[in-house]
N, C-alpha and C positions, 0 to 999 in steps of 0.2 A: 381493453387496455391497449398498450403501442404496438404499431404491429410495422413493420417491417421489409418492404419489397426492395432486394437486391439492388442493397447497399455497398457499395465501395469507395474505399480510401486510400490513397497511398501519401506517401511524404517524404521527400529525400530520394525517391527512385524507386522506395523501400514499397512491396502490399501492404497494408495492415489491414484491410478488410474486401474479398472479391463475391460480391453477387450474393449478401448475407441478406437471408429470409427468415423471418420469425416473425411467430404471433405471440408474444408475452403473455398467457395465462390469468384470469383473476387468482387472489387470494392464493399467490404461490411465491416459495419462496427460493429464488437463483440464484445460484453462485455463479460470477463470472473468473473462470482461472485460467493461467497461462505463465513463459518466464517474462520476465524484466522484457520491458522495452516493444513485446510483441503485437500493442496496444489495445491495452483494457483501457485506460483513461481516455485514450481518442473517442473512444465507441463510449464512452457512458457520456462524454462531453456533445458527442454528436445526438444520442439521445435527448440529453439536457439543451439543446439547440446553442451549444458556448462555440460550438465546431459545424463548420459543414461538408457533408459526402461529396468526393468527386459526381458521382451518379448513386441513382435509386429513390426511393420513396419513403416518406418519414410520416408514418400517422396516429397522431397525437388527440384521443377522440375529445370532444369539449370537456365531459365532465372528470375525463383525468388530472389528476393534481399531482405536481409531480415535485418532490423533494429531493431536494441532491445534494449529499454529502462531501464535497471535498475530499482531499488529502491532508489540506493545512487549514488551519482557522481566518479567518477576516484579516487581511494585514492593515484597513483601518474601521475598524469597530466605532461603533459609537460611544460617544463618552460613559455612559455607564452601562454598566450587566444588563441591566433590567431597559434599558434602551434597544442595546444590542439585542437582547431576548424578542423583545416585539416589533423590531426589523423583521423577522421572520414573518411573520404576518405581511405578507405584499400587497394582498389586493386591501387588507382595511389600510395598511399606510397609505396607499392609491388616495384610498376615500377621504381616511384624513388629510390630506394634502388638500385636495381640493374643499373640504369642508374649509380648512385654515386660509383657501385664497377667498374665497367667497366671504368670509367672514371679515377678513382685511377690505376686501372691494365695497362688502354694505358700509363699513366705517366710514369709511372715505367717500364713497358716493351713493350716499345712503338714498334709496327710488324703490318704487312698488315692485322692478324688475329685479334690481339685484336685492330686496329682500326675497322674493320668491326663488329665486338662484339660491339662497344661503338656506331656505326652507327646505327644496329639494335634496341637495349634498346633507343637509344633516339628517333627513330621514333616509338616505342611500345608506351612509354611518350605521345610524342608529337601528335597520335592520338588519344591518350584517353583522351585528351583536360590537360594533367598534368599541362602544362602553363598558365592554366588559373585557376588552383587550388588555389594559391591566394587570385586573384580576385573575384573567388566564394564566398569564405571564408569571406572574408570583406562583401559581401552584404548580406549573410545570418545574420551576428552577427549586422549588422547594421538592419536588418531586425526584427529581435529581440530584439532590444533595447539598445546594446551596443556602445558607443560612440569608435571612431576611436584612442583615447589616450589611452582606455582601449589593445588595440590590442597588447603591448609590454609588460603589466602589467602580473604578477602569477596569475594563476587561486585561487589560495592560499587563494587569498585577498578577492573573493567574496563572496559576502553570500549563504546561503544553496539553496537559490531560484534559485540566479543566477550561481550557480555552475548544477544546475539543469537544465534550459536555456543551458549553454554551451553543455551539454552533448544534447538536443534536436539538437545541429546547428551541432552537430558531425553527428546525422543520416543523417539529409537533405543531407548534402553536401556530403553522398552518395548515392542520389537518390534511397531510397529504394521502391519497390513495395509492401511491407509486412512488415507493422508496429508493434512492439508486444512493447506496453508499461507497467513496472508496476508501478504502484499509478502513475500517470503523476502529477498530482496534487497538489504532498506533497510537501513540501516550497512555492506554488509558490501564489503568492499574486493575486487580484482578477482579476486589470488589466494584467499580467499575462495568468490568467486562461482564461479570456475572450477571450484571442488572441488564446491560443492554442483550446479552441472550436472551434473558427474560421476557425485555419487552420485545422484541422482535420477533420470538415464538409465538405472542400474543396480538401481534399485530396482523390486523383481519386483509389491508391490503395485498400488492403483490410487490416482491422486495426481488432486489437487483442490487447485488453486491458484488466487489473485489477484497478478498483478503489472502495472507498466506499463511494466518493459521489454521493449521490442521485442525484442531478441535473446536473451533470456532467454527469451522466449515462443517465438521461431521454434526455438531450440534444443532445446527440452522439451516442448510442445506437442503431440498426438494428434490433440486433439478439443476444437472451442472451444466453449462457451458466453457464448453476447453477452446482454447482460443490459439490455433500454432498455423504457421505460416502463412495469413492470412485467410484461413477458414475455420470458421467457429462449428464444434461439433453439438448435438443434444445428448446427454445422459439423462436417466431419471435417477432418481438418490442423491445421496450426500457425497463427501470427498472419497471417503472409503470404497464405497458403491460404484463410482467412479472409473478406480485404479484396475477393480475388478475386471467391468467391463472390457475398458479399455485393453487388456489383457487378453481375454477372450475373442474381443476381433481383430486383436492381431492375429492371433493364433488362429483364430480362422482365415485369414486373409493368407497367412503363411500356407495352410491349407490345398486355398484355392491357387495360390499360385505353383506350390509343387503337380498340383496336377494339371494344372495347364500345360506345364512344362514335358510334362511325361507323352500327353496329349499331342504335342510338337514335335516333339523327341520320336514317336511310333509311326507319325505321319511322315516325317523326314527322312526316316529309314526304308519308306515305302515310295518314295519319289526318288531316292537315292538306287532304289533295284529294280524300277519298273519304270524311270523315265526314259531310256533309250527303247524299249518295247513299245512297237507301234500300237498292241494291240490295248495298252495299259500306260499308251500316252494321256488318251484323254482323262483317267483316274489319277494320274501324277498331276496335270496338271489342276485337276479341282480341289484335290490336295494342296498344293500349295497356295491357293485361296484361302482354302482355309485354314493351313499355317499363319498365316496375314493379318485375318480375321483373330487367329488364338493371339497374335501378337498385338494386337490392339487392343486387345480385353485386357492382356498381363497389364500393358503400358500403363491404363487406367487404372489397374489396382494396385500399381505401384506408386501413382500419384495419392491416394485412396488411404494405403498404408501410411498410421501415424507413426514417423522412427522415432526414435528413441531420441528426445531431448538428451543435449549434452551438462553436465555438472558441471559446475562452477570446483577450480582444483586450487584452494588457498595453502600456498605453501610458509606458513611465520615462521622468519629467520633470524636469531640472535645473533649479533655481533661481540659481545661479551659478556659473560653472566654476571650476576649484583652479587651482591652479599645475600648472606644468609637471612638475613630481616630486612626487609623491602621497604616498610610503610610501619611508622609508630603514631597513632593517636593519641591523644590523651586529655581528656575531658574538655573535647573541642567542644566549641558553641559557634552555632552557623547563621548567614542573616545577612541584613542591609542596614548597615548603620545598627540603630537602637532596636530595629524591625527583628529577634531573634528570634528565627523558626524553627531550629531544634536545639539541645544542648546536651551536655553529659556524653558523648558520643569517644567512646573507647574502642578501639581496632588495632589489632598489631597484623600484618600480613605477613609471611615468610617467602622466600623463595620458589615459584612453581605451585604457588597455591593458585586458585582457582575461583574468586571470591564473590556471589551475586550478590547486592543490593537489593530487596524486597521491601515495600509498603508501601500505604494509598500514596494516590497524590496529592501534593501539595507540602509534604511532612520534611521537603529538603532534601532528596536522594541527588537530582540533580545540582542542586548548590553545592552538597557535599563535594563534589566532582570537582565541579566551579574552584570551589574553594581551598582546595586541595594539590589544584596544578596554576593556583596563586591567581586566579582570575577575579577571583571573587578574595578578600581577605579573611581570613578567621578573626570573629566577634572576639574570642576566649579560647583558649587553649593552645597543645603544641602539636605538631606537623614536623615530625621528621623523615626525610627519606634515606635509606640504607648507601650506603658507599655503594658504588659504580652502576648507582641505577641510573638508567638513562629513559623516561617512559614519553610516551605516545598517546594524544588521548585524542578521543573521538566523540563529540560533541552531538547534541540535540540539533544543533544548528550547524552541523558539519558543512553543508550541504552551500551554506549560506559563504564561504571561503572561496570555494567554485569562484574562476574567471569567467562567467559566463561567455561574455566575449571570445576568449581564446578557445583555440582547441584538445582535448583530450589531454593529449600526450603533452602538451606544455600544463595543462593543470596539474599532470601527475609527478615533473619535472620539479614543477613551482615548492610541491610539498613535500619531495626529497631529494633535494638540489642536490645530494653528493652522489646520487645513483646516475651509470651511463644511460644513454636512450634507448642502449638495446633491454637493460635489465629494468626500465621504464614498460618496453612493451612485452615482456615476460610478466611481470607481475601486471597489466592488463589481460593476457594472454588467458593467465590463470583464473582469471574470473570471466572468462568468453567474452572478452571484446579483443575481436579482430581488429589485427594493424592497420587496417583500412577505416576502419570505424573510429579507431583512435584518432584520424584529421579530420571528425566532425565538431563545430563546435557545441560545447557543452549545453546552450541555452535550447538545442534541438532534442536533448536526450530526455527521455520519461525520468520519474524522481528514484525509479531503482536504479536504470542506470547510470545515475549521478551519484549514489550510494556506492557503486561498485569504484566509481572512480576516484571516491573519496578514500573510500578502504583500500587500496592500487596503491594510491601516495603515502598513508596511514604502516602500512604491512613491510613495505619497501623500504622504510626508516631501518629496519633492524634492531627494534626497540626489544630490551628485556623485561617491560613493564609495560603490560596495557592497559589504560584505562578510557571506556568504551560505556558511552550511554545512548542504550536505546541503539545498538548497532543492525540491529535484524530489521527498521523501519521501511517501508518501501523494497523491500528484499523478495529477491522468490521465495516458494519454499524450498529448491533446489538449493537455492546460494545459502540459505538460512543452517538448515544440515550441513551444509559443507562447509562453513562459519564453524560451525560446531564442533565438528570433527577436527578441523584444524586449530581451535583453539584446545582439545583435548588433547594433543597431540605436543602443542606449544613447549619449548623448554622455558620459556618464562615467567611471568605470574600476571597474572589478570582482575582486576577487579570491573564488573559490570553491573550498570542498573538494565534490568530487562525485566517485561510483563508478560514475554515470552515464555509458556510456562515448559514446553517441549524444547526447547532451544537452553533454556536454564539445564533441564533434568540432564542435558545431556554430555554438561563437561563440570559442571559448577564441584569444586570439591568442599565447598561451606557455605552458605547461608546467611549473611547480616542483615537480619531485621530491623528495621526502623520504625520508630513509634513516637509517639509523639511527646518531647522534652527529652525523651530519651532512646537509646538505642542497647540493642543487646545483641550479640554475635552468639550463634550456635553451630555447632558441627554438623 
């Protein structure tokens, strides 16, 4: 498999990777983890050859195949599913391409030469199994879930999950041996997720993954790699296994360096009472050789010792509370024009409630959203909001409002024009981006810390209504808990779509299930 010699990258001044060695294992399965921004993406991109290292060696053996998952889907797809699906397939597209020129060239200059040019390419094809490219294609996508009517349909049309799906039937269907996914996760709903555990416990290659769920990582997980300050550490186990270790050599390291210390401390009291004595100069001063020597051991195990990552500290602040009832439904129907994807859809929200969105994708959680803060219209039904709510909402495509161009702190200005600059870089502050880092511009940041800076301008509103889909996307799991906590904490009320099933349990005060024509709210 790839293997590794001391790699390094920096960007922006920044390390993100110094003198990284690794042999990648067959038939094992890694987690790559870390917080926001300390680049997992650079490194699976520099794997994926999208990125190149300042220095080091990258060895990639022939019969490795290597698949690479993304963070976001195709932004231009092929015109249909089933197109887009057997894109995947690189090297028979290869073939077919060339099969299709040679085929054009015998037409047009049709000779004993370019017929045997069009005999060769199509037997290349045809034993690389190209004729049954197809037919692959259709059982992978029916293998995940997609019905055979969908197979002529735009990739356009589907939702973020299942756009996300597509691009998974893209690897398959080039049988890769070396799977490198990032966030696998994000859109995809739980039945979804369940399945892709499934198969990735079952899958015989070697997998290299980034995600920030917990349970997904304890689920799937081998072998971690922790990724902070530019040097990536080995664990063996899952995320749990982990946290353990990690623990443990600190606590030894704390260890070795109290007694270093004591070590220095006993030696320095003995050069302190016997260095004026001539007969007990020469042991002062070998002593403090080797005070020197202790001091350069510490040095190293204080660069050694991993500190304590800092939390992300989300302070949501109300400006005036609503009324008593927030949000009235009543037998909304959702959709595109005549296109109606859900209907029947009954919700009353109250003040300080807490409300998750749950079901597969595709059934409208997201439209609802859409269609609710007037982006999208309601097909049918009524939409009222409670006196003196003022809400906030945080989109799939939040991400996508970003002035790439400008920098930080004006993106976060741009999206709460009434806040001063100082309380601009406080509510940065609060989710660990230094004021310094605030005059970077945005199109240099990784996709969490473009998340962080969305939610910066989002928080900073002072909205007593939030409504938040899909907010833990691209998130650490630091920031994700601390999302949590601070939306448990919120005096306001909240309604979220999340497939975050740890991040749900941990403020959510009900439940709205979504089903399909219809919807039911339980406590």
């Amino acid at each position: 498999m790839i293997i590794v010699k001391n790699l390094a990258k920096s960007l922006g001044g920044k390390v993100i990777l110094e003198n990284f060695s690794y042999q990648f294992p067959k038939k094992t399965k890694i987690s790559l983890i870390g917080a926001n921004g300390v680049g997992k993406t650079t490194l699976l991109n520099m794997l994926c050859k999208l990125d190149e290292p300042d220095s080091g060696e990258l060895i990639i053996p022939r019969e490795c195949v290597v698949g690479y998952l993304p963070q976001s889907p195709n932004e231009f797809p092929k015109k249909t599913i089933l197109q887009e699906c057997m894109s995947g397939a690189v090297a028979l597209c290869s073939l077919q391409e060339a099969l299709d020129a040679s085929l054009e060239n015998m037409t047009q200059n049709y000779s004993e030469k370019t017929f045997d040019a069009y005999e060769k390419a199509e037997k290349a094809f045809a034993d690389s199994g190209g004729y049954a490219l197809e037919s692959d294609a259709k059982g992978i996508l029916v293998g995940l879930g997609f019905e055979t009517a969908q197979f002529s349909e735009s990739p356009h049309i589907l939702s973020g999950g299942w756009r996300m799906r597509l691009e998974l039937a893209k690897l398959l269907i080039n049988n890769p041996n070396f799977l490198i996914l990032d966030e696998p996760t994000n859109h995809l709903d739980l039945p979804s997720l369940l399945w892709l555990e499934q198969y990735l416990s079952d899958f015989q290659g070697t997998l290299l993954f980034v995600s920030h769920d917990r349970d997904f990582l304890n689920n799937i997980s081998e072998t971690t790699l922790h990724m902070s300050n530019g040097v990536i550490r080995v664990y063996n186990g899952n995320f749990d296994s982990f946290l353990q270790q990690k623990a443990q050599r600190t606590e030894q390291m704390h260890r070795e360096k109290v007694s270093l210390r004591k070590q220095q401390d006993h030696m320095q009291a003995f050069v302190d009472r016997f260095r004026a004595k001539a007969t007990k100069a020469k042991q002062a001063q070998s002593r403090l050789k080797m005070i020197e020597r202790l001091k350069e051991i510490e040095a190293k195990l204080d660069v050694s010792m991993e500190t304590k990552e800092k939390r992300a500290n989300f302070n949501i602040m109300v400006e005036k509370p609503s009324a008593k009832v927030v949000l009235t439904l009543d037998g909304a129907a959702i959709g595109y024009g005549e296109n109606i994807i859900n209907s029947g859809l009954s919700l009353k929200i109250l003040r300080e409630e807490k409300v998750a969105i749950i079901g597969a994708n595709g059934i409208g959680k997201s439209t609802l959203l859409k269609s609710i803060v007037n982006e999208i219209p309601f097909v049918d039904g009524e939409c009222v909001f409670g006196t003196n709510v003022k809400y906030g909402y945080y989109s799939q495509e939040q991400l996508d409002i970003l002035d790439a161009g400008k920098n930080v702190i004006e993106n976060v200005l741009a999206l709460a024009p009434n806040i001063t600059r100082q309380q601009a870089y406080a509510a940065l502050g609060s989710l660990l981006i230094k004021e310094d880092d605030s005059k970077k511009l945005v199109k240099v940041l990784s996709g969490g810390e473009k998340s962080k800076v969305a939610l910066a301008g989002l928080l900073a509103q002072r909205n007593n209504f939030l409504i938040l889909d899909e907010p833990t996307n691209h998130l650490d799991m630091s920031s994700v808990e601390a999302l949590a906590g601070a939306l448990n904490l919120y005096n306001g009320t909240v309604l979220v779509v999340s497939h975050n099933r740890a991040f749900i349990n941990a403020f959510a005060t009900r439940i709205f299930q979504m089903e399909k024509r219809r919807a039911c709210g339980k406590a």
